[in-house]
N, C-alpha and C positions, 0 to 999 in steps of 0.2 A: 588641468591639474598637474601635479610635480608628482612623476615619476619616483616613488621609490628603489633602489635596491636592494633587494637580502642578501650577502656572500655568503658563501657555504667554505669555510676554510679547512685544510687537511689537519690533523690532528699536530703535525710539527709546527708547522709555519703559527695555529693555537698556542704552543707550547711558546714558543717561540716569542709568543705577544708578550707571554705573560712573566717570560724571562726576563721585559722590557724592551723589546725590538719592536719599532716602531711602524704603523703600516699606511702602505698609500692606499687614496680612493674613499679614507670617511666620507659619510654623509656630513652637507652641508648644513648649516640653520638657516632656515624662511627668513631671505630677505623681505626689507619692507617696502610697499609701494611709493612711485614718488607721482608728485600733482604740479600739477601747471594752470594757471588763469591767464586767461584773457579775455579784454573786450572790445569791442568794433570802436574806431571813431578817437577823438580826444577824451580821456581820460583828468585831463584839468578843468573844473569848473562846471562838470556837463548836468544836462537835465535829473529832474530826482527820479527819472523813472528811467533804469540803465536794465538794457539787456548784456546778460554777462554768458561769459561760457568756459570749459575747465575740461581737461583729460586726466588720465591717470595710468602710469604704466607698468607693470610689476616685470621682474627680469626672471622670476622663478613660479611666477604661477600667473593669475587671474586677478585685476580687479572686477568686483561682483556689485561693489558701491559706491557712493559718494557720502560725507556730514559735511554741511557747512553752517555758516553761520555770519551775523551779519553784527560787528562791534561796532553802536553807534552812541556818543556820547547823550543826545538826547535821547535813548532808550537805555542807561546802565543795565537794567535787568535783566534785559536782553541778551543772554551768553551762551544759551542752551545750543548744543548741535543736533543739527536735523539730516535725518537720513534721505537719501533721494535715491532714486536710479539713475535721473536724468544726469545732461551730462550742459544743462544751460538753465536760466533763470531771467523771468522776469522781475528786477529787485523795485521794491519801490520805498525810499528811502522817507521816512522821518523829518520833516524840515521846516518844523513849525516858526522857524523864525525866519525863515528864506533861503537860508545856511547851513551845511553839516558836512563834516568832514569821519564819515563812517572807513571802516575796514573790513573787508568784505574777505573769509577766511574760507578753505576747501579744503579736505583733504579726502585719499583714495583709503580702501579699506580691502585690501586682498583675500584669497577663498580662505585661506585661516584664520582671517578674524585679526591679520595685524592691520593699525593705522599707520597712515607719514606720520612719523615725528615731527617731522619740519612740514608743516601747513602751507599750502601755499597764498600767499596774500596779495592783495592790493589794495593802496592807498586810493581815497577818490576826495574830490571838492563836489559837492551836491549842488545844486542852487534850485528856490522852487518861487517861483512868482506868482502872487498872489491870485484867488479866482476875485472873479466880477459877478453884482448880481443887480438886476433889474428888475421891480415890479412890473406886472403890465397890466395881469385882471383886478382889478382893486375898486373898489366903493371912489366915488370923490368926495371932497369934503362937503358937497352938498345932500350927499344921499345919508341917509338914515336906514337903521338894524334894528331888528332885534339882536338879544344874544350870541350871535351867531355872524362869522364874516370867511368865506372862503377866497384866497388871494391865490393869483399864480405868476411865478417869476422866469427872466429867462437868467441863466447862469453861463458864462464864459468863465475856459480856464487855458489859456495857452501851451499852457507845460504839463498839462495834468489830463487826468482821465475821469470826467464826467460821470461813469457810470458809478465811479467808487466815493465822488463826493456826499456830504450829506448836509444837510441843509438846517438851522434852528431860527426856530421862528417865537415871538415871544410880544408880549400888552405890556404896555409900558405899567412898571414897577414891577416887572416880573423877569428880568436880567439874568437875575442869578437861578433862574427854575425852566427854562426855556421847553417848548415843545421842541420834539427830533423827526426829522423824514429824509427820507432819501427821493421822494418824490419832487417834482416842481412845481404839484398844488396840494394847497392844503385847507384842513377846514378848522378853525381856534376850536376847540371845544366848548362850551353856554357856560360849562364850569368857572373856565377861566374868568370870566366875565365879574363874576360873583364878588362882592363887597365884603371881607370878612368867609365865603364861601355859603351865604345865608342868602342874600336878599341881591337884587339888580339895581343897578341907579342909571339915573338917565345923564348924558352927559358926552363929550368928545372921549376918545381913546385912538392912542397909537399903534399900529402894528409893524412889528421891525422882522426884518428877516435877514441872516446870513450863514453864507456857504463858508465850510472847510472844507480843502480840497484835501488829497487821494495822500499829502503829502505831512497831514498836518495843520497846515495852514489855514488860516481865520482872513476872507477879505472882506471888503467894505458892508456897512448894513444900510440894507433900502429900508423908506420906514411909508406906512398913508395914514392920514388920521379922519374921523371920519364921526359921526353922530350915533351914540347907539341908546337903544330908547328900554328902558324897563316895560314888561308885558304891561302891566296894569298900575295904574296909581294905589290899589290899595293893598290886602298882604295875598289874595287869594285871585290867580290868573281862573275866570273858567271857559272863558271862550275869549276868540277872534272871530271877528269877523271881517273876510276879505272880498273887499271891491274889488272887483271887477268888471266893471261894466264903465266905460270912460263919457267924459263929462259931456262931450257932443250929443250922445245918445238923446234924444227928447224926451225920453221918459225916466235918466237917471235920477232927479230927485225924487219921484214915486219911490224906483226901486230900494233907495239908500233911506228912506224913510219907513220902508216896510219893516224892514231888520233893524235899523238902528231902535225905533219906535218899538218894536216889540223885544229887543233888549232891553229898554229903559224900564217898560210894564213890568218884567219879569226878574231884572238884575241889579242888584247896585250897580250904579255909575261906575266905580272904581274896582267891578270886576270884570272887564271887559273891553277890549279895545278895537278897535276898527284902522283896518291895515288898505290905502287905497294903492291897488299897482299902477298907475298911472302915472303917479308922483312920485315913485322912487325903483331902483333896483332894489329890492331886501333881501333876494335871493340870486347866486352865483353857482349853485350845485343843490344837488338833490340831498344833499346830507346838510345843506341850510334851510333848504324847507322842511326836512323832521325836526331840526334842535330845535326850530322858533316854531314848531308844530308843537312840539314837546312841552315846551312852557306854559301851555295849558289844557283843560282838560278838555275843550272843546273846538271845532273849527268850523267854519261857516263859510265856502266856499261860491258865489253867486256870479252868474253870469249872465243872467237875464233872456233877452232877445239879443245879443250880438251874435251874428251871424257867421266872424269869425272864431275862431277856436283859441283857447289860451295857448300860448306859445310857453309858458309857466310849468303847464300842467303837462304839457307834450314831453318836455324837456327833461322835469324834474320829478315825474311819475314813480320813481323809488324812493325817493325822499316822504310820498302820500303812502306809500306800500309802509314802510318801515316805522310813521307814527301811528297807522292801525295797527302795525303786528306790534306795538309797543302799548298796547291797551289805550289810543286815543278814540276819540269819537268826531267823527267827520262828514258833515253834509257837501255836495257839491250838486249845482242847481245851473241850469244852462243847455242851451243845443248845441248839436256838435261834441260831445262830450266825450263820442265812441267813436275810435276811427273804424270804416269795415268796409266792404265791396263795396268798391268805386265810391266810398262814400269818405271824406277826409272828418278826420277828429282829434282829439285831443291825447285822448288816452290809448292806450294800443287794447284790443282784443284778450289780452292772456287777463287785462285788469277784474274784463267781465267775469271769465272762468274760476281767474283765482281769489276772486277779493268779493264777488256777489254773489258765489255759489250758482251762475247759470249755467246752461249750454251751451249757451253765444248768443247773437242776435238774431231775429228776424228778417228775413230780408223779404220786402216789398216786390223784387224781377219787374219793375216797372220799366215798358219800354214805350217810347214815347219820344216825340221829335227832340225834347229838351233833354233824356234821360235815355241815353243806348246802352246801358249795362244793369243786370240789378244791382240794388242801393240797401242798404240799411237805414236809410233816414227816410223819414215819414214827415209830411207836413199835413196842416189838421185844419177845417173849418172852424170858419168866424163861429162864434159861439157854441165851440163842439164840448161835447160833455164828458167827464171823467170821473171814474167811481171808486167810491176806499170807504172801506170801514176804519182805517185806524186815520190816518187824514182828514176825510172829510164824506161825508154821502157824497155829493155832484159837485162837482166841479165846471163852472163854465169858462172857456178858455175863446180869447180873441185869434184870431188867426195871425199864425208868424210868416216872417218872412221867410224865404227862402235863398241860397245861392246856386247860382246858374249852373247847372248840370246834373241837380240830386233833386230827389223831390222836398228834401228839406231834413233840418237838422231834427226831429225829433227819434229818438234810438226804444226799441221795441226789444225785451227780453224774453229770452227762450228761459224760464226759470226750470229749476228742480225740482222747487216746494213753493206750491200757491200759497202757501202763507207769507211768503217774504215778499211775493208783489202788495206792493203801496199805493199804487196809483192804478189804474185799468181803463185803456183807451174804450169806451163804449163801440161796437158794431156803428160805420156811420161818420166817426168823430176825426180820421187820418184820410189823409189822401194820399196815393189814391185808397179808395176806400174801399172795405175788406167787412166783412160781414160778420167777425167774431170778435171778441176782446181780448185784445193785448195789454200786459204790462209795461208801462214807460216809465216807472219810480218802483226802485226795490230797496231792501234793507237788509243786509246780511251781519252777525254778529263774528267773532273773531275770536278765537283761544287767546286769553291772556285778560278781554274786558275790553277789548276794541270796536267799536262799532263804525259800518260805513254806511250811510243812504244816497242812494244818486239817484236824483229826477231829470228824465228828459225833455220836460214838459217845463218850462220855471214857473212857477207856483206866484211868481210877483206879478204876473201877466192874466190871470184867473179877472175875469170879468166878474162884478161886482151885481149879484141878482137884486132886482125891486128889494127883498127883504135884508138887505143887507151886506156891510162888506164878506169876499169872500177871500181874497188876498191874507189878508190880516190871519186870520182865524187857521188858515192852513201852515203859516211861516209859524203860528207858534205852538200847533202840533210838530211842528218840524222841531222844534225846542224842547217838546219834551222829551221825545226818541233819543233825542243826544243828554236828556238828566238834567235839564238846566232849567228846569219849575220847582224843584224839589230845592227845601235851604240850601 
């Protein structure tokens, strides 16, 4: 800081001033600070993202700051000075059209609070070349959607910084309203989709996407087009139902007849549709299996006897979280459905605790030439018996297969409330075989109007007693749990 003086003067040499005699040694006035810029490298032409740097030196005190500021003709408004401490800058310039020729100003600000008068500046030429953008995960023209399509692209940008670009994506007629992300995947929202914002149509649609980079800048748009299907032909979606079970299987047309057949008894035609996964990708993320979950009121997820596990459901397990926690209602039917000790599946563990109100699973500790670990998975005798009051009294079930190293895909629940088991393995009816009754089908309800049921027995495999079918009669108690007997 600047040293002041106080004099102490004798009463004549006083006298003396005041007669007009002039004296040495006044105090001086606070000079003002002066600033200097510079920056590394060629200063003609250079990239839009310039590190700069700048001193400041005062002859009578302290610089304590810096304001700068950045005059670029494509930002006028831009004039305001900013205070800093630093004494460098990373500037990233404005250059939406490739080109800008900004001035880039500093000045020092000494401990009194004066500014340089004279700023220091420098001239610059910017130049910003354009980013690149490439789809990669996208539908092809031959798959088919519902509402709903999650795309992911790669983006280059040579001159620019990636992390600051952002990306718009947009269905053709929709140009001027674009969706925003900084991300490089994303998911349309079912909204968009919308005709008028009321109803879906079935039909091709485009999706474009492009980057602006860090500078301004708009490059090229990638676009894929692709089939996307309305839930239902008529005005009222209330179920799906999803194949899952592929056409090799030998007893696929039983299965797709059980459900489709017991849709048709119970539904209009045009309120309901059937989604087979075999024949198309429909889903790319877990947030495309809730929207096209969303679109109706019900979901009917079957799996039969395949042995292996959906790869769907392993994947996209938030996406089945997020339309129960949105008030949907969802069956899923199949072995393998649970993954748990040494036992491979579909769904991870936390689904059981949090979404069926259990404990966790049962485990079998069967050990055995084919089976060196305990298992969660149960397999069951040719014609073993299964008991419910809200399903069915007895249930007779054909013996499933199994894969090699578990005793088999069917999943046994530790419930909290016997009332939410659905289904109950009879003493006798699992192998290996266990002398009490387990639960393998429960049903837990959801804040909000959501409802889940999962069977790990599939209910399309129930053998058929002298008096009757029993398949049939079970898949459409399965229909009502989910509300879909009632207009």
């Amino acid at each position: 800081m600047r040293t002041v003086l106080r004099l102490l003067l004798p009463l004549g040499l006083l006298a003396a001033a005041v007669a007009g005699c002039s004296l040495r040694g006044q105090i001086q006035p606070n000079q003002a600070p002066e600033t200097t810029i510079f920056v590394s490298g060629d200063v003609d032409t250079i990239n839009h993202v310039a590190h700069l740097h700048w001193f400041g030196s005062d002859t009578d005190g302290n610089v304590i700051r810096y304001e700068v500021r950045l005059l670029n003709p494509a930002q006028p408004e831009e004039t305001t000075w900013v205070a800093t401490l630093r004494a460098d800058s990373v500037v990233t310039v404005l250059a939406p059209t490739g080109f800008a020729a900004p001035v880039f100003q500093v000045r020092a600000v000494d401990n009194e609070g004066m500014r340089d008068p004279t700023p220091a500046m420098q001239d610059f030429k910017f130049s910003n070349k354009p980013p690149t953008i490439l789809l990669t995960n996208k539908p092809a023209l031959t798959d088919t959607t519902f509402a709903s399509v999650t795309v992911t692209w790669v983006p280059s940008d040579i001159d620019g910084n990636l992390a600051n670009a952002k990306y718009f994506v947009w269905l053709d007629g929709q140009e001027a309203t674009p969706e925003s992300t900084t991300s490089v995947t994303y998911t349309m929202p079912s909204a968009r989709f919308m005709n008028g914002g009321t109803t879906y149509n079935n039909g091709f649609r485009t999706l474009y996407v492009q980057a602006r980079d860090d500078g301004g800048r708009y490059g090229n748009v990638d676009s894929v087009r692709w089939f996307v299907r309305r839930p239902v032909t008529g005005t009222r979606a209330r179920l799906l139902i999803i194949d899952d079970v592929p056409s090799n299987n030998s007893s696929n047309v039983r299965f797709d007849s059980l459900y489709a057949n017991t849709a048709l008894r119970n539904l209009p035609a045009d309120q309901f549709a059937v989604l087979r996964l075999q024949n198309r990708v429909p889903f790319r993320s877990a947030m495309d299996v809730q929207q096209t979950f969303q679109q109706f009121e019900a979901v009917i997820w079957y799996r039969a006897n395949e042995t292996t596990f959906s790869s769907f459901l392993r994947d996209y397990q938030a996406g089945v979280e997020g339309y129960v926690d949105h008030g949907g209602k969802l069956f899923l039917e199949g072995l393998y459905l649970i993954a748990g000790t040494n036992a491979v599946g579909a769904l991870s563990s936390s689904f059981v605790t949090n979404y069926l109100d259990c404990y966790g699973m049962l485990n079998c500790f069967a050990v055995t030439p084919a089976v060196l670990d305990s298992s969660a998975g149960w397999s069951n005798l040719n014609g073993s018996r299964f008991r419910s009051t809200v399903l069915a009294d007895s249930s007779r079930q054909q013996a499933l297969s199994t894969r090699t190293g578990e005793p088999g895909g069917i999943r046994a629940f530790l419930v909290r409330d016997n009332s939410k088991a659905l289904l109950w393995a009879l003493p006798g009816a699992l192998s290996p075989a266990v002398a009490d009754s387990f639960p393998v089908a429960v049903m837990n309800d959801r804040p909000g109007g959501g409802r889940v049921v999962v069977s790990t027995i599939p209910l399309s495999t129930s053998i058929a007693p002298p008096t009757g079918g029993r398949a049939p009669a079970l898949i459409a108690k399965v229909f009502g749990l989910l509300g879909l007997l009632a207009p």
